[in-house]
KOLTOR-450185 format. One record per residue (C-alpha): residue number from 1; y, z, x. Coordinates in nm, 3 decimals, padded with zeros to 5 digits. Layout:
BEGIN
{NUM; {Y; Z; X}}
...
REM end
This chain:
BEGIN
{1; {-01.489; -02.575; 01.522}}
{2; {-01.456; -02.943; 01.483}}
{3; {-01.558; -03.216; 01.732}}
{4; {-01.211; -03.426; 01.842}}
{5; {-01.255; -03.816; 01.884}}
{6; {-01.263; -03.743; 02.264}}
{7; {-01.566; -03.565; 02.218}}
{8; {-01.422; -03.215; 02.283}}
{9; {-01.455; -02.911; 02.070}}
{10; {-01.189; -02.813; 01.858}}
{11; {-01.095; -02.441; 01.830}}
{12; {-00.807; -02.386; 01.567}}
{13; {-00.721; -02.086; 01.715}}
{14; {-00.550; -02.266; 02.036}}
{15; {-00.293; -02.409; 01.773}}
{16; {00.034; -02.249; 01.738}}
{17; {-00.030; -01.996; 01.343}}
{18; {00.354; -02.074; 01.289}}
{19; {00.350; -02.450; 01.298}}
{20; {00.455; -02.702; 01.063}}
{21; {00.266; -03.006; 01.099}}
{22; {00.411; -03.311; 00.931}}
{23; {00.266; -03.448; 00.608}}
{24; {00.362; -03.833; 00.675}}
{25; {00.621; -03.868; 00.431}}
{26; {00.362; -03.700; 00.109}}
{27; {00.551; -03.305; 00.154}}
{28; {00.632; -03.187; -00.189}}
{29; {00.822; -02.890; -00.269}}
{30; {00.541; -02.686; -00.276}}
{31; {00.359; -02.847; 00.082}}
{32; {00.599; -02.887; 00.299}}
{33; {00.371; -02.872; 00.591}}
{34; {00.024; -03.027; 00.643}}
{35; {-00.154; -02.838; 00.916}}
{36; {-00.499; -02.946; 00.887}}
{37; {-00.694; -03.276; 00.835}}
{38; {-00.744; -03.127; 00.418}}
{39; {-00.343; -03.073; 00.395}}
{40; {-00.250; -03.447; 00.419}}
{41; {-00.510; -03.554; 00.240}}
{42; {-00.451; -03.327; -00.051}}
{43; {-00.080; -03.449; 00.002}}
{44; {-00.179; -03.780; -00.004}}
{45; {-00.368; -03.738; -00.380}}
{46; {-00.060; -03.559; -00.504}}
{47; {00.154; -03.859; -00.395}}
{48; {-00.131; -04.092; -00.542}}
{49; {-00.128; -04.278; -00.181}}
{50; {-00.450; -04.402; -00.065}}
{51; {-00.564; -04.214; 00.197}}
{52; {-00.754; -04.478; 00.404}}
{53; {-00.728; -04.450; 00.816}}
{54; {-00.807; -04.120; 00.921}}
{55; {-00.751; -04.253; 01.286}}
{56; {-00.409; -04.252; 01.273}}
{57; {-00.309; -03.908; 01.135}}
{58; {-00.343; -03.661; 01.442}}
{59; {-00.500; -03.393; 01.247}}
{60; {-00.771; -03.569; 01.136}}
{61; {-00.813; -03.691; 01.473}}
{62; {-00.861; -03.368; 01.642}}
{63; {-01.062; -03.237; 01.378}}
{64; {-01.285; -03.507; 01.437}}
{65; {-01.248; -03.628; 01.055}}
{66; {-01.364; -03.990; 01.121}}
{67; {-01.679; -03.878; 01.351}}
{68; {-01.796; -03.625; 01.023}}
{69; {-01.795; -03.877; 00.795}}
{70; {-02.007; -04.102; 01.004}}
{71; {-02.266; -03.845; 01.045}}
{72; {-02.268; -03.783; 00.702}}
{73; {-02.318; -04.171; 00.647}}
{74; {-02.651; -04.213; 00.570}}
{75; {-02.729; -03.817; 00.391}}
{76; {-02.822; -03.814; 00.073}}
{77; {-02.861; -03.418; -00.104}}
{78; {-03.081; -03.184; -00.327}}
{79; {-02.920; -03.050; -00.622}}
{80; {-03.094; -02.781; -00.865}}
{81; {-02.956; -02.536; -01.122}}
{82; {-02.862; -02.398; -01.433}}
{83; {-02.598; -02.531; -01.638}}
{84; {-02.448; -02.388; -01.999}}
{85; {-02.288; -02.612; -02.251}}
{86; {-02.130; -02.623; -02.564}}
{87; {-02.319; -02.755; -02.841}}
{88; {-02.057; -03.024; -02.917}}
{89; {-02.113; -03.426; -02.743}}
{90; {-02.012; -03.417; -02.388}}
{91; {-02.141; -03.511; -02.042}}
{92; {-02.209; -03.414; -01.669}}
{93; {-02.237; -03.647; -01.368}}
{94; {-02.294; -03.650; -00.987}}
{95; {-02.068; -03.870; -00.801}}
{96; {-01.909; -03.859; -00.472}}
{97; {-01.575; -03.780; -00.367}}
{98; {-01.333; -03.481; -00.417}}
{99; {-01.261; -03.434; -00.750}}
{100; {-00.911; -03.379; -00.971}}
{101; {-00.714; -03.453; -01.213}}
{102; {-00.442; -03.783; -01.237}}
{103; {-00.260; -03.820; -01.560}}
{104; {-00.528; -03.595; -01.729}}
{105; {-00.815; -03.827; -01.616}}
{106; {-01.121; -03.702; -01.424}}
{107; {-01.110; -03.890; -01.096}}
{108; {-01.250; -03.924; -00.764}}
{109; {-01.131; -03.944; -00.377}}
{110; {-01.345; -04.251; -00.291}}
{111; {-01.125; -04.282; 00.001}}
{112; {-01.290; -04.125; 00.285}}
{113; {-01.623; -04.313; 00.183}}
{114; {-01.540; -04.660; 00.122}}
{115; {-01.713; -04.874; -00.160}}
{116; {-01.956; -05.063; -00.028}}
{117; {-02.110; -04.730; 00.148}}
{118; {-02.198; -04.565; -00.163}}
{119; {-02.618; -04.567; -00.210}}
{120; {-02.668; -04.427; -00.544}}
{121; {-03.004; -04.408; -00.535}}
{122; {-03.197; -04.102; -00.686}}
{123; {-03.506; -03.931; -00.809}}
{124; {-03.480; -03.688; -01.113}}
{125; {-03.747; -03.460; -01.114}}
{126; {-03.677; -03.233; -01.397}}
{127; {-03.434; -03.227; -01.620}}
{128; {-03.469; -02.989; -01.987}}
{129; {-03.222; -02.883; -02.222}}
{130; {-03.364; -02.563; -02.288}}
{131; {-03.717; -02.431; -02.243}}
{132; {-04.021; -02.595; -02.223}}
{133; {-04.256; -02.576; -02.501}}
{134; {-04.680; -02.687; -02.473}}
{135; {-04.661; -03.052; -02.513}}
{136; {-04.280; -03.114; -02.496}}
{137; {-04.215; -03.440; -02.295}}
{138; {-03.898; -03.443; -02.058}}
{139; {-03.860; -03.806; -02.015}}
{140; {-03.629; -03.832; -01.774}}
{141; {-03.871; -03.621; -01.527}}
{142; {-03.999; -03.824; -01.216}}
{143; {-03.658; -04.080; -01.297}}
{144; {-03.667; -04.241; -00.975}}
{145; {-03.412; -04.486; -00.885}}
{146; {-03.404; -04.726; -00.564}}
{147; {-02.970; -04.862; -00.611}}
{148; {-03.027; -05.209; -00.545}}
{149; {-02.676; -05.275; -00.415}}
{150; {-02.382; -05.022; -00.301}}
{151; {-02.140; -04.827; -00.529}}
{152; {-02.356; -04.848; -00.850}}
{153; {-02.305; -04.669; -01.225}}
{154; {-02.556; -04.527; -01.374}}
{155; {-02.572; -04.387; -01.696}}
{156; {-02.824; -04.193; -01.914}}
{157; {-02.760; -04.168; -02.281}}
{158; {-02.882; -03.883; -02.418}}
{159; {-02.960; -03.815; -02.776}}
{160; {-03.075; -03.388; -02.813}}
{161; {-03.268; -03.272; -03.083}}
{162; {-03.260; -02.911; -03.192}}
{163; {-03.632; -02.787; -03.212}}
{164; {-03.786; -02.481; -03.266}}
{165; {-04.163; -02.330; -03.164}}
{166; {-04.308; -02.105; -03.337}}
{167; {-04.642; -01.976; -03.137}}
{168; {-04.945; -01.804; -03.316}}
{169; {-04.864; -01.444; -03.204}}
{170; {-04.503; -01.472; -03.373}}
{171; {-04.289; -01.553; -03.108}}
{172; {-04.013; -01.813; -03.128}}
{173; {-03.919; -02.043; -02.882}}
{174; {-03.549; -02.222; -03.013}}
{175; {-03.519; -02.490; -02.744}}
{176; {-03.458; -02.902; -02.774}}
{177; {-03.619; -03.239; -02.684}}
{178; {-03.448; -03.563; -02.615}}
{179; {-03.461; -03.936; -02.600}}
{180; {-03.297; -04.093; -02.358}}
{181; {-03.127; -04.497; -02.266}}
{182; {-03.033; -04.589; -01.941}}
{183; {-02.730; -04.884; -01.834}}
{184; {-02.637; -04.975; -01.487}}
{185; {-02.330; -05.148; -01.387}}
{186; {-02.153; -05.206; -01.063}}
{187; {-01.844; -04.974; -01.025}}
{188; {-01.505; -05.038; -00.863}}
{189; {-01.448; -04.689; -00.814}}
{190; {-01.128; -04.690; -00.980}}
{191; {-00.971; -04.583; -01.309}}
{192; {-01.009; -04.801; -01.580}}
{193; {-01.338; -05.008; -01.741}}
{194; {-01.542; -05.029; -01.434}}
{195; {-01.627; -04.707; -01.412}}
{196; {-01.720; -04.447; -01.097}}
{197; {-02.001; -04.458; -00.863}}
{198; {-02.259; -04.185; -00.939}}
{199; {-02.493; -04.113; -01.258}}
{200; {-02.414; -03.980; -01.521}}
{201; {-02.534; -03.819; -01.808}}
{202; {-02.425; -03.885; -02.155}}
{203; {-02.516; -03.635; -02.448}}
{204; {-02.503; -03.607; -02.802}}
{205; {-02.639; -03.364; -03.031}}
{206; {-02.880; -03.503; -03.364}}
{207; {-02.778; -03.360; -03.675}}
{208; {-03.178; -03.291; -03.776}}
{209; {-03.398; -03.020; -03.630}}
{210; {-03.762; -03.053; -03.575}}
{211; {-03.976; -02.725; -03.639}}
{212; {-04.351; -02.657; -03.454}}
{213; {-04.584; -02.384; -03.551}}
{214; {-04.904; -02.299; -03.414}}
{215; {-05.221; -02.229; -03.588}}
{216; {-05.546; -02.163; -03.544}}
{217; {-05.820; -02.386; -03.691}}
REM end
């Protein structure tokens, strides 16, 4: 259930299953109807139309859309995980927004936001690219950030080299270490040169490979 601008809870199941709610002029031949707060906005994206006043599209308005993303104002979130990647240059990033894909570029919906909202501020406190080894230094770990204005860029450039550990009793650790660079900018949040809020990490892999073995003295 949502929370309607009046203040009264929303229960989806009072609405008519059959309807067809309109789209505001965004229905495409495959949405024709837009029967919840999501539908118009994904109509919206497909149209490319901003989607910027919540307050005047009635689903949104009984669904509460505008109240949500005031609560959600000043949250910030914990993010931890796993993830596998090719062995070829590439990156990852955290940024707000829905995600998809205009003209075959990676974008955002900064919409629902709005720029100057946007507190990119963060703390890093691991990040590996494969596992740890004794004495292997992460140096991005304990990264913390304070944005010191709204909708901020920030990127890491990150150079990975392939190293292997080879421990007294035999056993082979094949992991990698990394240097890292870091730029700031301030993004428009728009496609083009000035980039997307968020940060953003930039790898590339080093064509050497360092080897450790451990001995005894």
């Amino acid at each position: 259930m949502g929370q309607a601008e009046d203040g009264e809870a929303f229960d989806p199941s009072t609405l008519d299953p059959n309807r067809c709610e309109s789209c505001y002029g965004a229905e495409t031949d495959d949405l024709k109807c837009c029967n919840t707060c999501d539908d118009v906005r994904e109509a919206y994206r497909r149209r490319g139309w901003a989607f910027k006043s919540a307050d005047t599209i009635e689903q949104c308005k009984r669904e509460g859309f505008t109240q949500k993303m005031m609560e959600q104002k000043n949250e910030g979130c914990q993010v931890y995980g796993f993830l596998e990647v090719n062995k070829v240059a590439g990156n990852f990033h955290f940024a707000p927004g829905k995600s998809f894909q205009q003209s075959h570029v990676h974008v955002h919906d900064l919409q629902s936001f709005g720029l100057d909202n946007i507190n990119m501020t963060h703390l890093i406190k691991h990040l590996s690219f494969g596992k740890d080894y004794p004495g292997i230094v992460n140096p991005l770990d304990g990264t913390d950030v304070s944005a010191p204005q709204a909708s901020m860029m920030y990127q890491y450039f990150v150079k990975i080299v392939p190293t292997i550990y080879v421990k007294t009793d035999g056993e082979v650790v094949k992991t990698n270490q990394f240097s890292v660079t870091r730029h700031e900018k301030v993004a428009n949040g728009l496609i083009g040169d000035q980039g997307l809020p968020g940060v953003f990490v930039l790898y590339e892999l080093s064509p050497m490979m360092v080897k450790f073995t451990e001995k005894h003295r």
